[in-house]
MIBA-935935 format. One record per residue (C-alpha): residue in three letters; chain; x, y, z; residue number from 1. Coordinates in Angstrom, 1 decimal. Layout:
// MIBA-935935
marmi ALA&bakol A&xx X&yy Y&zz Z&mike NUM $
...
// end
This chain:
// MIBA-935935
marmi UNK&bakol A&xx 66.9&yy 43.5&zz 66.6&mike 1 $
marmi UNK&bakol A&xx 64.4&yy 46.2&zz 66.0&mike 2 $
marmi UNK&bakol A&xx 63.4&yy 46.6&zz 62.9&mike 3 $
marmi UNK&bakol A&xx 65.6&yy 49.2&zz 60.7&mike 4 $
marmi UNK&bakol A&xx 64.0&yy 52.3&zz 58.2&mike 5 $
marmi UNK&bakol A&xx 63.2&yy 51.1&zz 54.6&mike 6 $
marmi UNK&bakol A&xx 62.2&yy 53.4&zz 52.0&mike 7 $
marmi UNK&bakol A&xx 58.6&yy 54.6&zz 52.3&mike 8 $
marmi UNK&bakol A&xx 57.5&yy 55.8&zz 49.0&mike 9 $
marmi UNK&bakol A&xx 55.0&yy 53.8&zz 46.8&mike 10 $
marmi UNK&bakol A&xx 55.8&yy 55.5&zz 43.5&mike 11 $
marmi UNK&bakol A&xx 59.3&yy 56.9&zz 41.8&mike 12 $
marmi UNK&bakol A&xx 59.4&yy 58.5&zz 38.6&mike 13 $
marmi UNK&bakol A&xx 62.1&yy 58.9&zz 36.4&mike 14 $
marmi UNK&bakol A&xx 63.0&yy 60.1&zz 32.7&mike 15 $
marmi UNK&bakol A&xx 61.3&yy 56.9&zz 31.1&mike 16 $
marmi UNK&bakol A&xx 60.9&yy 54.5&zz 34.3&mike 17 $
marmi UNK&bakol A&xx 58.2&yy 54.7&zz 36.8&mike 18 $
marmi UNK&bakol A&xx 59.1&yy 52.3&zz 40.1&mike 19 $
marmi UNK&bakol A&xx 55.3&yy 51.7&zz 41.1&mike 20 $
marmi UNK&bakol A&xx 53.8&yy 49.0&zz 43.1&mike 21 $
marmi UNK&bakol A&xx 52.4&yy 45.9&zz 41.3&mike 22 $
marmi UNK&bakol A&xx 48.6&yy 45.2&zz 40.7&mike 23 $
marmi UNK&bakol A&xx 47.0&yy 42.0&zz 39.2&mike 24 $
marmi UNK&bakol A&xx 47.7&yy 43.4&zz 35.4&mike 25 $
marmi UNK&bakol A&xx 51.2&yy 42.6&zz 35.9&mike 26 $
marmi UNK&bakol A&xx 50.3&yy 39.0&zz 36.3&mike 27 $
marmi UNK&bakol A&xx 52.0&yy 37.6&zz 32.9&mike 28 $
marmi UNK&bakol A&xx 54.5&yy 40.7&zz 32.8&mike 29 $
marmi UNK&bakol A&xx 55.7&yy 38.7&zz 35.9&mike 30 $
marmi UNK&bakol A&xx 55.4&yy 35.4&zz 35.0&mike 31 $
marmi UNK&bakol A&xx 57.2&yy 36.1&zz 32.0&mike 32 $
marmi UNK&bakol A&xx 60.2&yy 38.0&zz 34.0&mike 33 $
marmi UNK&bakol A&xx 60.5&yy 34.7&zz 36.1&mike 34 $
marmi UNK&bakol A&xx 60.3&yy 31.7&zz 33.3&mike 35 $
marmi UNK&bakol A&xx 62.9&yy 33.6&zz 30.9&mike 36 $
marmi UNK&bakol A&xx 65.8&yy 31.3&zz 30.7&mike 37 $
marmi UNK&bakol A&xx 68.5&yy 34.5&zz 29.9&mike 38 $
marmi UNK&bakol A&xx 66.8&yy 36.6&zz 33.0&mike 39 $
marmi UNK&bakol A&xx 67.8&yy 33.6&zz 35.5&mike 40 $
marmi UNK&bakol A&xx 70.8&yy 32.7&zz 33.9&mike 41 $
marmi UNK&bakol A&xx 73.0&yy 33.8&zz 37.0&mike 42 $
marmi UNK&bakol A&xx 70.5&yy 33.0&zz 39.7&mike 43 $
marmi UNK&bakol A&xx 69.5&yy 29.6&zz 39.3&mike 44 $
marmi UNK&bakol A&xx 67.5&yy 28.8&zz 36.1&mike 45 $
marmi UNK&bakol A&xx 64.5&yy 30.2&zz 35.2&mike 46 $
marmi UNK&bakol A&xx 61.0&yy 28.8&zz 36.9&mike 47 $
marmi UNK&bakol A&xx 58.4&yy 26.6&zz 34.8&mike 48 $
marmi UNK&bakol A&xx 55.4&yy 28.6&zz 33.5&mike 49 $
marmi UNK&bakol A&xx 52.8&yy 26.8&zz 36.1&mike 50 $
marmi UNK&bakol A&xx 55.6&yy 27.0&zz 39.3&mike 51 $
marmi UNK&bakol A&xx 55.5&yy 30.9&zz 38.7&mike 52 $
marmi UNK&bakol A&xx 51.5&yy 31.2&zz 38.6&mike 53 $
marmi UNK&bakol A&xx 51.2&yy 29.3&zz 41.7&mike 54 $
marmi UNK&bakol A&xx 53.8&yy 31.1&zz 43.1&mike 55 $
marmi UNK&bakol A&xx 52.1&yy 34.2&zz 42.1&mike 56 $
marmi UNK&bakol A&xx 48.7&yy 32.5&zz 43.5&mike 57 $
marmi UNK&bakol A&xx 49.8&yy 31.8&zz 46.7&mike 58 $
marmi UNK&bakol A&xx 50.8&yy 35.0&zz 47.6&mike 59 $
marmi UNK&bakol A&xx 47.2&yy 36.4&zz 47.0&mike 60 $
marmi UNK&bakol A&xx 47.9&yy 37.4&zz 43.5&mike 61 $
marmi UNK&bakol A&xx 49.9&yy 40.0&zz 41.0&mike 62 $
marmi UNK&bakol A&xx 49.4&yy 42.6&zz 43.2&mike 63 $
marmi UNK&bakol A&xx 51.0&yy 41.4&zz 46.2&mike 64 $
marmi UNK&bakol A&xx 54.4&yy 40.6&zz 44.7&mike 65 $
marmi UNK&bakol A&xx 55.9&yy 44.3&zz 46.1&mike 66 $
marmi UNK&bakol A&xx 54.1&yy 44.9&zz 49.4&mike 67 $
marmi UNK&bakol A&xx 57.1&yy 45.1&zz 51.2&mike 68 $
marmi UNK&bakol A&xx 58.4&yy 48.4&zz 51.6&mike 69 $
marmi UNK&bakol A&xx 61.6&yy 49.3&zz 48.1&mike 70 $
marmi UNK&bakol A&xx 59.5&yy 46.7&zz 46.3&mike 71 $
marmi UNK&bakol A&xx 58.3&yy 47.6&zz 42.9&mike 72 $
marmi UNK&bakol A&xx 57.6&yy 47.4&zz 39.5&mike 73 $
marmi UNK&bakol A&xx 60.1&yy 48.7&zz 37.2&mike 74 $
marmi UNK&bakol A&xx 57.2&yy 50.3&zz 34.5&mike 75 $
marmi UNK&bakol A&xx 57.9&yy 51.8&zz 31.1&mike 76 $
marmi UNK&bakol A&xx 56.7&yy 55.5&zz 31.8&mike 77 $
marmi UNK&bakol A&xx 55.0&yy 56.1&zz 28.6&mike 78 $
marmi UNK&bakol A&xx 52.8&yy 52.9&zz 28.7&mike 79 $
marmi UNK&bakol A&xx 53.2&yy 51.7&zz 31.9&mike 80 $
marmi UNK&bakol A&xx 54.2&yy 47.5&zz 30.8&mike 81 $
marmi UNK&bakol A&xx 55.9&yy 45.6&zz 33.1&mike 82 $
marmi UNK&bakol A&xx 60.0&yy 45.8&zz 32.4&mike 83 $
marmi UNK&bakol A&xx 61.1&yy 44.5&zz 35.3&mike 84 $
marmi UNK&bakol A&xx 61.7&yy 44.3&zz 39.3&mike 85 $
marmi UNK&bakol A&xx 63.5&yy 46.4&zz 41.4&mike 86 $
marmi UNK&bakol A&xx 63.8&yy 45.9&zz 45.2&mike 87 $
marmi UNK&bakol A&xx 65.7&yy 47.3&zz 48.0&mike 88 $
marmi UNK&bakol A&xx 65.4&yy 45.8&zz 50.7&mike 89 $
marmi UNK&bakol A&xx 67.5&yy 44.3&zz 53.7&mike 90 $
marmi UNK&bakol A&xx 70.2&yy 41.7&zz 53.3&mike 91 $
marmi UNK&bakol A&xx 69.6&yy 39.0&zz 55.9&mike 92 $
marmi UNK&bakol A&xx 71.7&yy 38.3&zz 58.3&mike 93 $
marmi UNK&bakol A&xx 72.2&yy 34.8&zz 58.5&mike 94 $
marmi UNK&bakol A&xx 73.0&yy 35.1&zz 54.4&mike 95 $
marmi UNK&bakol A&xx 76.9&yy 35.5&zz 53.4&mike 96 $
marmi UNK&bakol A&xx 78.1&yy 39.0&zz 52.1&mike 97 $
marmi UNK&bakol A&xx 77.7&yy 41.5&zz 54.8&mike 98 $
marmi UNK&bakol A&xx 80.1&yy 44.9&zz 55.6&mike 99 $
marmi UNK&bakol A&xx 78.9&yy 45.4&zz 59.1&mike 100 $
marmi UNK&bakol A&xx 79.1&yy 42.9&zz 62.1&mike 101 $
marmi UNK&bakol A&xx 75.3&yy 43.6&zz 62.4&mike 102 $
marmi UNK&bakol A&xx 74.3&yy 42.9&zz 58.8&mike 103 $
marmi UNK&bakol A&xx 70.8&yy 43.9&zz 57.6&mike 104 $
marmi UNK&bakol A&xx 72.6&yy 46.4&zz 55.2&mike 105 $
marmi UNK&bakol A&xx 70.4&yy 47.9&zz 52.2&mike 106 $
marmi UNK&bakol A&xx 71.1&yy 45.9&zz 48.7&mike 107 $
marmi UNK&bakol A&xx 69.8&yy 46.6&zz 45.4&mike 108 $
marmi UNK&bakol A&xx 68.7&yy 43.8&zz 43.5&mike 109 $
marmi UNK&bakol A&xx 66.5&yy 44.0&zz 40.5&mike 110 $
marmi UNK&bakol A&xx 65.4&yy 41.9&zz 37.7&mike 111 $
marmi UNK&bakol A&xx 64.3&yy 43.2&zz 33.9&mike 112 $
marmi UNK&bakol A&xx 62.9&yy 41.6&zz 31.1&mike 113 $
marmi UNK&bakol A&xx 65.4&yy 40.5&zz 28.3&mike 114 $
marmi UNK&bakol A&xx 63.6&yy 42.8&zz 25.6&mike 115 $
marmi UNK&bakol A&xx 64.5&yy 46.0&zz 28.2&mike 116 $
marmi UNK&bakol A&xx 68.2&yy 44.9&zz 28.1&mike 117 $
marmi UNK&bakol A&xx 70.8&yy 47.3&zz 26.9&mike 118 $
marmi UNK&bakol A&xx 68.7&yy 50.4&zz 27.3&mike 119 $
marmi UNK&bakol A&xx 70.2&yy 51.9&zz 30.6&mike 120 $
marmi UNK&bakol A&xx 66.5&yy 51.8&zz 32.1&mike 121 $
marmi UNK&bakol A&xx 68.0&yy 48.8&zz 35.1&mike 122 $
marmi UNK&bakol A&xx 70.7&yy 52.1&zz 35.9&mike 123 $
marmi UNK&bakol A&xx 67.3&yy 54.9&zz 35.8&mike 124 $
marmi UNK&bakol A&xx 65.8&yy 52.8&zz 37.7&mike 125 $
marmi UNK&bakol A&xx 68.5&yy 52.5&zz 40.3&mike 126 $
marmi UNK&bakol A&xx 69.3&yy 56.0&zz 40.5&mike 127 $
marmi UNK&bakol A&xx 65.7&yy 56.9&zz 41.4&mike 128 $
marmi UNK&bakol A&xx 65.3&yy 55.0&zz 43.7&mike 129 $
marmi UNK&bakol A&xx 68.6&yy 55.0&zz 45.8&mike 130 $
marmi UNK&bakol A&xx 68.0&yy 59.0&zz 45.5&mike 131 $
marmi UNK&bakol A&xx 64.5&yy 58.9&zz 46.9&mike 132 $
marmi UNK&bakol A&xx 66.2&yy 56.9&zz 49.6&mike 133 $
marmi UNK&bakol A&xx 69.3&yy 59.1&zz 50.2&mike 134 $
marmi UNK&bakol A&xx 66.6&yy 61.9&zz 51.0&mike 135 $
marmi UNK&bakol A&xx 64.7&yy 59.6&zz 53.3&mike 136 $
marmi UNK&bakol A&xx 67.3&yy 57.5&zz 55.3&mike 137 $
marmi UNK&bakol A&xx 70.0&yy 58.2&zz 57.3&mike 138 $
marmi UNK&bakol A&xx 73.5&yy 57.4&zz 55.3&mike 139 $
marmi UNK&bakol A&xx 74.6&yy 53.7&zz 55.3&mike 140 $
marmi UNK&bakol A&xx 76.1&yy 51.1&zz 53.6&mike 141 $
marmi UNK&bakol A&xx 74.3&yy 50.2&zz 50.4&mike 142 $
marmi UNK&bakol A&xx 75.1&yy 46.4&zz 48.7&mike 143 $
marmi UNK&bakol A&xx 74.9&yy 44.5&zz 45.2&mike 144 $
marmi UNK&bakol A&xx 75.5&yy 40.6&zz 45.8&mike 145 $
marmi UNK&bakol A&xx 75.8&yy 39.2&zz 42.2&mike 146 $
marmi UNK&bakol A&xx 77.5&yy 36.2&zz 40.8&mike 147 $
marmi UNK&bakol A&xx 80.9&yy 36.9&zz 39.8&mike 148 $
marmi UNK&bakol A&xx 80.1&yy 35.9&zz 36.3&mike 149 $
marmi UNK&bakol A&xx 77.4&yy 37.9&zz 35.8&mike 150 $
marmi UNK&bakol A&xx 79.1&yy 40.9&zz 33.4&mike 151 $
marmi UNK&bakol A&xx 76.6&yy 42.9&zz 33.0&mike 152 $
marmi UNK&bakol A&xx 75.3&yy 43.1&zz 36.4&mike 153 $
marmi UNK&bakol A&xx 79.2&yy 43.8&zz 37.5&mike 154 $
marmi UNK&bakol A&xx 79.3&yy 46.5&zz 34.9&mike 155 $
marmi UNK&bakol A&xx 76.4&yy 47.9&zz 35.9&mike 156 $
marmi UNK&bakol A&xx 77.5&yy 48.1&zz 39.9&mike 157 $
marmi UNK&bakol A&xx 80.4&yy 49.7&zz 38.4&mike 158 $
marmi UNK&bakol A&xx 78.4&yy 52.0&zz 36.6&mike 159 $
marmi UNK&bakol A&xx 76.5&yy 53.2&zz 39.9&mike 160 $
marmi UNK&bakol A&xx 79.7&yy 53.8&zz 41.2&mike 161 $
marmi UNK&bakol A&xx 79.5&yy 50.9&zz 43.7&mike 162 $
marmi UNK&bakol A&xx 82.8&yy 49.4&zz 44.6&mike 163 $
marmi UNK&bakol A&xx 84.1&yy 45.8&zz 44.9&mike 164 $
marmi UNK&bakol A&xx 84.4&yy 44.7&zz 47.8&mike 165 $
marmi UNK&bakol A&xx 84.7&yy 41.1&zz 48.3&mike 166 $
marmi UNK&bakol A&xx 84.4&yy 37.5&zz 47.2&mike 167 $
marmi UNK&bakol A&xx 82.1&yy 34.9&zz 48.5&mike 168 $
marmi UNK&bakol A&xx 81.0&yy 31.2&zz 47.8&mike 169 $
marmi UNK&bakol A&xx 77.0&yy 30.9&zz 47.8&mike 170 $
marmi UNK&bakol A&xx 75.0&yy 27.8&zz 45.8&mike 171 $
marmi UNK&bakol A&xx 78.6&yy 26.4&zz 44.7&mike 172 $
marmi UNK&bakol A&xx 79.4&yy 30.1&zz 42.7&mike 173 $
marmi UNK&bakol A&xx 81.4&yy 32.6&zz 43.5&mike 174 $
marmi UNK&bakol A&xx 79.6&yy 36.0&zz 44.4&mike 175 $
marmi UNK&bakol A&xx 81.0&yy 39.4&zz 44.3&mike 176 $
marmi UNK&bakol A&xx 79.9&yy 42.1&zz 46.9&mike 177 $
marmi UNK&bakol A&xx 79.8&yy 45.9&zz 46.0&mike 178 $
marmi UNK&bakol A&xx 79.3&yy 48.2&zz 48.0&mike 179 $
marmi UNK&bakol A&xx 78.2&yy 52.0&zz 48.4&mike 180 $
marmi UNK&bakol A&xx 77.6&yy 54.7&zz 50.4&mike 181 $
marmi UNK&bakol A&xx 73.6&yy 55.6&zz 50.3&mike 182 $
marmi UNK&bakol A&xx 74.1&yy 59.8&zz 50.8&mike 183 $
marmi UNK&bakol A&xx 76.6&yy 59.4&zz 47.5&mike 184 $
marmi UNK&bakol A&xx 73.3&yy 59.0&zz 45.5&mike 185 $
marmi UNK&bakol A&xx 71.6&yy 62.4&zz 47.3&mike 186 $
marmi UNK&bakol A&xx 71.1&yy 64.5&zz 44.3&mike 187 $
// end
């Protein structure tokens, strides 16, 4: 299959977010996202301090982590600290969840610190960037794959306006699978 269009830009602003790519003074903003037991919660269980650094390590360092094109930091606007991940990206094929017999469909995922919880910065972030992709892309289907039990990602799906549109078993838990149209997000 020939590889499909991602999103091309490097940097999205928002109100208070900025979606920028990472550099190697993210390095414990990072580790922390990925060793805070309530940020793993629903997606198997936080990593160990040293497993994240050499993680972080292998891959040449901090700023490596969002090479890949829809990769980012999610970064407080005013003082630009680490809250968080955002990625869109495409869902593999050979993973369960898919809306199209080819797969490969956009998803959202994202991850954010615990202290930038409640704040509505996750659904800034999300808007930006599924806008600066509705301007770039041609319209398709755009996925959130989250475990069924994970409220507040549902509710926030449901707050982009995503739909529910199935149920799947992945690592023993049941998943749900929202979906979207990516032109409902041009502004």
């Amino acid at each position: 299959m020939d590889q499909l269009p991602m999103l091309s830009a490097l940097q999205i602003r928002a109100e208070r977010v900025l979606l920028r790519k990472a550099r190697d003074g993210d390095r414990e903003g990072l580790i922390e996202l990925q060793t805070e037991p309530e940020v793993w919660a629903h997606i198997g269980g936080p990593r160990l301090r040293a497993d994240a650094e050499q993680r972080l390590d292998a891959i040449g360092g901090p700023a490596n982590a969002t090479t890949a094109p829809g990769h980012f930091i999610i970064a407080d606007k005013a003082t630009d600290s680490l809250l968080g991940t955002f990625e869109l990206k495409r869902r593999p094929i050979d993973y369960p969840g898919h809306v199209t017999d080819d797969g490969e469909e956009l998803e959202l995922g994202y991850l954010m610190l615990r202290r930038a919880w409640g704040a509505g910065l996750a659904f800034e972030a999300a808007t930006a960037a599924l806008r600066a992709a509705a301007d770039e892309l041609d319209d398709q289907p755009v996925l959130i794959a989250t475990q069924s039990a994970n409220e507040r990602s549902l509710k926030l799906a449901g707050r982009l306006r995503f739909r529910p549109v199935a149920t799947f078993e992945w690592f023993d838990v049941e998943q749900s699978l929202w979906l979207s149209s990516l032109h409902s997000f041009k502004a």
